[in-house]
N, C-alpha and C positions, 0 to 999 in steps of 0.2 A: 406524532412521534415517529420517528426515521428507525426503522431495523430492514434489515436484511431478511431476505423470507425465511420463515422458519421452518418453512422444507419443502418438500416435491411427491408429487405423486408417482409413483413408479409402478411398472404392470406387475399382476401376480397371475392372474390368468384369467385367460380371453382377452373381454373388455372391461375388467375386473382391475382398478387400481387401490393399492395403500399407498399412504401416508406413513413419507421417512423421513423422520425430522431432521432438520441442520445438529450437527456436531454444537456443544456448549464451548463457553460462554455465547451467547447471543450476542450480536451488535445493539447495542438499543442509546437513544438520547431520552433521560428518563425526563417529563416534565415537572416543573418545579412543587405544583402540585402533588406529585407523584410522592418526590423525594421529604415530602414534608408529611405527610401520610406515614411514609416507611419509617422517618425518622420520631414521630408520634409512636410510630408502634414499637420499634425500638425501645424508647424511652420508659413504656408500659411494660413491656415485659420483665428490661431491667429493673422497676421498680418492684414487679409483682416476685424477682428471683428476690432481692435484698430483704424483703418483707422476711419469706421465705428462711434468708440465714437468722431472721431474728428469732423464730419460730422454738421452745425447750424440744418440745415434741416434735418435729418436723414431720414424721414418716407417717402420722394417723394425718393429714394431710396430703401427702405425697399420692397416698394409696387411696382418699376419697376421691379427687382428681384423678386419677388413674380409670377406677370403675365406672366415672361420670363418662370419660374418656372411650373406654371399651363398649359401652355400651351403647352410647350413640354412633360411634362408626361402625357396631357390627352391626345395627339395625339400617345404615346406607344400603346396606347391602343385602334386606329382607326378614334380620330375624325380628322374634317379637320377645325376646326377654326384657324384662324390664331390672331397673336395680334392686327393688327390692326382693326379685326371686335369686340376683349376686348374693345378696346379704344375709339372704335368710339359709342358704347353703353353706357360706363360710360360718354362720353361728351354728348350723347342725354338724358340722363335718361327716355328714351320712353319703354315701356314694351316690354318684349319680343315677341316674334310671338312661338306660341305652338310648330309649329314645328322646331325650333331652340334648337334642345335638344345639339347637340354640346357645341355650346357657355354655355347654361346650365351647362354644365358637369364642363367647366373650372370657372364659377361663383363659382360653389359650391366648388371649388377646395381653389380659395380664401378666398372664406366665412371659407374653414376649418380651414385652417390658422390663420384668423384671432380668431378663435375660441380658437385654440389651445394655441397662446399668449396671449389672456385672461386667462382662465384656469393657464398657470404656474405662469404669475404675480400675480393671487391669491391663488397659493401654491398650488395648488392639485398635489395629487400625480400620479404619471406615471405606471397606471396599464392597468385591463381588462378592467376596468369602463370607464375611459379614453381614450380606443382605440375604446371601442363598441361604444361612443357618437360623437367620432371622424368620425368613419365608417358611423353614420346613419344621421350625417350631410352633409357627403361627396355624399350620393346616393340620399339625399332628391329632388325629382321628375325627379328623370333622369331616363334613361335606369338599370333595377337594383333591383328600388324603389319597387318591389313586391316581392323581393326575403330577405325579413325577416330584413332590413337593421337594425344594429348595435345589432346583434344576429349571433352567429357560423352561421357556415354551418350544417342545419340538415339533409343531403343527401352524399354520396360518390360522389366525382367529378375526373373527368382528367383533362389533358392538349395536346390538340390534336383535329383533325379537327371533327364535328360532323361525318361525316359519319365513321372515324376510330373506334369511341366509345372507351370501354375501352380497347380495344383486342390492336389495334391499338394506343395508346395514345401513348405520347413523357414522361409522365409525370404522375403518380398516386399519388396524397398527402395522408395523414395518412388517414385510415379512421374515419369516424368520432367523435368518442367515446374518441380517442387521443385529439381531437383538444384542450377542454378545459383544460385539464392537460399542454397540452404542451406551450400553451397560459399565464398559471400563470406562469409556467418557464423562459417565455421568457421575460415576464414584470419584475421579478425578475433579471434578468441577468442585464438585464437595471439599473435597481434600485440600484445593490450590488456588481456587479461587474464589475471591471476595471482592471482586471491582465494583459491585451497586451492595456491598453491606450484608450483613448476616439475614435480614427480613427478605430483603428481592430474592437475593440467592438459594432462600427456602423455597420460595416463589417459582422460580426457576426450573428448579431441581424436582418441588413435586410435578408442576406442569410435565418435565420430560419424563421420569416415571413413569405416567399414570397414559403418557403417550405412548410410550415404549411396549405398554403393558408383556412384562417380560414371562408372567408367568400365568400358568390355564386360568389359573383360580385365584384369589386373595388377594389380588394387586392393588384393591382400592384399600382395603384396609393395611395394608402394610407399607401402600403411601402414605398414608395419612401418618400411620405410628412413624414414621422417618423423617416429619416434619420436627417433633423435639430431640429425635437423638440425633439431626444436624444441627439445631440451633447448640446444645450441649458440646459437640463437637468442636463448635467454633467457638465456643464460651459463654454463649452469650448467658445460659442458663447453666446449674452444675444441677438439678436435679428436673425427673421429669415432670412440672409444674404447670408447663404450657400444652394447654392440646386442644386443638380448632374444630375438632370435627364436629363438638356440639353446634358451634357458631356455620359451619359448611352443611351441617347437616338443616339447620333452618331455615338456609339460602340453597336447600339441594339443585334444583332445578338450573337455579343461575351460576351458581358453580363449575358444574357438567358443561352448560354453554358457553362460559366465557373459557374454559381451555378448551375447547373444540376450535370458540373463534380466534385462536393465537394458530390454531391448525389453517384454519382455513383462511385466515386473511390478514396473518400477522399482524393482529390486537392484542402486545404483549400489553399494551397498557391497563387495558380495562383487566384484564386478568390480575396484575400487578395490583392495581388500585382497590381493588375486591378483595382480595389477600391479605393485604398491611392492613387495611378496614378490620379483615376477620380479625386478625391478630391483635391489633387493639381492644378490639373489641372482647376478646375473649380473657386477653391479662388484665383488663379492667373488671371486668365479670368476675373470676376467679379472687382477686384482689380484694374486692364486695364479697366475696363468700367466703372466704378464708379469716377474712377480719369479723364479720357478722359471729361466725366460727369460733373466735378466739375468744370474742364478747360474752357468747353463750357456756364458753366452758368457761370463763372466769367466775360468771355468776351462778352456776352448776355447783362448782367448787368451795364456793362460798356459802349456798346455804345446805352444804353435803356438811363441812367442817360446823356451823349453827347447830344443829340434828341429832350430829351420829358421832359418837367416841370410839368408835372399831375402826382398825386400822386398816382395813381393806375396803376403807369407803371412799377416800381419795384416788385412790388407782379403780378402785369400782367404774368411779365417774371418767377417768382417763379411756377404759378399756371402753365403755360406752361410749366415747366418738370415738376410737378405734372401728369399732364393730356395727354401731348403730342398733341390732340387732342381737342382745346375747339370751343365756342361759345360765340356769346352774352348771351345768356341767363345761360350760366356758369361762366362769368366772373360777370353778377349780381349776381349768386346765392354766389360764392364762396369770391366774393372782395365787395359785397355791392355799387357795382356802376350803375349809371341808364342804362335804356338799348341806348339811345345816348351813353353817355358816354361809354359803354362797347363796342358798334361798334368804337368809335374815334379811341380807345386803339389799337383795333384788327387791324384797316385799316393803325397803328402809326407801328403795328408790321410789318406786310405784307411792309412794303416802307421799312424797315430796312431790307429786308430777313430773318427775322428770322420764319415767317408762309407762308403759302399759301393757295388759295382757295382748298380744298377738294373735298366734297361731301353734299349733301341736304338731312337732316334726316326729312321727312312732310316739312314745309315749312321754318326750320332751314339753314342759312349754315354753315358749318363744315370748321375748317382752322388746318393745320398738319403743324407740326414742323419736317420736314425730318432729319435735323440735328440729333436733341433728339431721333429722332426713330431711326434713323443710329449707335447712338452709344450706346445704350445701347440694343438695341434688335435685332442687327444683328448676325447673325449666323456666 
């Protein structure tokens, strides 16, 4: 496949060069194969969004996606929280402990999120402004948060072990002077163009991101989070439903390689073709766990209504995939029921199998829904 090189090396000092990629759109002749990949993935996402509008409940959904979401791209990036230490902190709502910066990292991962669906339901547009508030909500008190958050990079950086420096680096981004030029190009490409489709031009768009790396800290995760609020943008999705990074993060290594080799030898295709893969791959996935999802609350539902004649045992079982993870003291806050009544409920669910004893947050106990967490957040 014919493209035009996707950029140039240029000095930064000595014998020290980065990499400054070409201006977007790219030239590219996508191959047929390609386009039939892209157009697969397509097809899958639209089918996993329409699902999606079918859904009464849509947002205990939205928000398990979400967390599966958060947590695997912040673990790209070294931490070691897992989901159920997310779920077991939203059922406590107990503060955090200072040095829990992990779980941190994947809160504010969420909270971006949720930012960001705010922001396009009231129209803003998808620029600089929009990535920098994105970025300094994302590193708000984590590891990071000193390094100028939702503000370029004012420094030359690499990609490579400290002690290599840059002689040694895997990876030199532009220097820095590029960054903001390249940055309005990149929000525009978004914005204006769609010559190879909403799937390549995701493609695209994280490739020069994550090339640009515009910022000290948090670039890889806050490319990844800018793969659905583009596809959103462009329509192709209306809620945040699609997210790769589980499917990137089990191909990490060939990930990292294949946009280095679009760096180094103008291989947009193999990048391209690994992308619309992931993408498919991940709205068929989702689609399986949302359905599996919808099967299990059905039949939750039904032998909850068999059982129990109190009125807080339908919304019981709703708030239980909401949560995965409650309590008494959640099932008062969220269903309005007293706190007797909220243990009857829970000890109504525990004799059905649908919970079981957990864990004690202070002098809380904690009851999991294995099921719920089986099906939609297993790996």
């Amino acid at each position: 496949m014919y493209t035009d090189p996707s950029g140039e090396l240029v000095p930064l000092t000595g014998d020290i060069r980065a990499f400054l990629p070409a201006l977007l759109p790219p030239r590219l002749e996508p191959t047929w194969d390609l386009l039939r990949k892209a157009e697969a993935a397509h097809g899958a996402v639209s089918e996993l969004a329409g699902q999606a509008r079918l859904i009464e409940n849509v947002e205990f959904v939205v928000k398990a996606l979400s967390r599966r979401e958060a947590v695997a791209s912040s673990r790209m990036e070294g931490t070691q929280t897992e989901i159920v230490d997310v779920l077991l902190h939203e059922a406590s709502g107990s503060p955090l402990p200072a040095e829990d910066s992990d779980l941190y990292e994947v809160l504010n991962y969420l909270a971006t999120i949720d930012l960001a669906r705010e922001w396009i339901a009231n129209g803003r547009t998808f620029g600089i402004g929009l990535i920098n508030d994105l970025h300094r909500r994302l590193m708000q008190g984590v590891r990071g948060d000193d390094k100028s958050p939702g503000h370029f990079r004012r420094r030359n950086v690499y990609i490579g072990t400290r002690s290599g420096g840059f002689a040694g680096a895997r990876f030199i981004p532009p220097p820095l002077e590029h960054v903001a030029g390249l940055m309005e190009n990149l929000a525009e490409f978004v914005r204006d163009h769609d010559a190879y489709g909403p799937i390549l031009s995701a493609a695209i768009a994280h490739y020069q991101f994550e090339t640009i790396h515009p910022y000290e800290d948090g670039n890889g995760r806050l490319g990844r989070l800018l793969i659905p609020i583009q596809l959103m943008f462009a329509g192709v999705i209306d809620r945040p439903v699609l997210y790769v990074a589980p499917a990137l993060e089990r191909a990490d290594n060939t990930y990292r390689d294949l946009m280095l080799a679009v760096s180094q030898r103008s291989d947009w295709n193999a990048w391209l073709v690994f992308f619309a893969d992931a993408v498919r791959e991940t709205a068929d996935d989702a689609l399986r766990r949302v359905s599996g999802l919808l099967e299990l609350l059905a039949d939750y539902r039904a032998r909850v209504q068999a059982h129990s004649s109190s009125r807080y045992a339908l919304p019981a079982v709703d708030l239980l995939f909401r949560r995965v993870i409650i309590s008494p003291p959640v099932v008062v806050r969220e269903l309005g029921a007293t706190g007797p009544t909220a243990r009857a409920i829970i000890e109504e669910l525990a004799r059905l199998g649908l919970v079981r004893r957990y864990s004690r947050v202070g002098n809380t106990q904690m009851w999991i829904a294995d099921a719920v967490l089986e099906h939609i957040y297993a790996d």
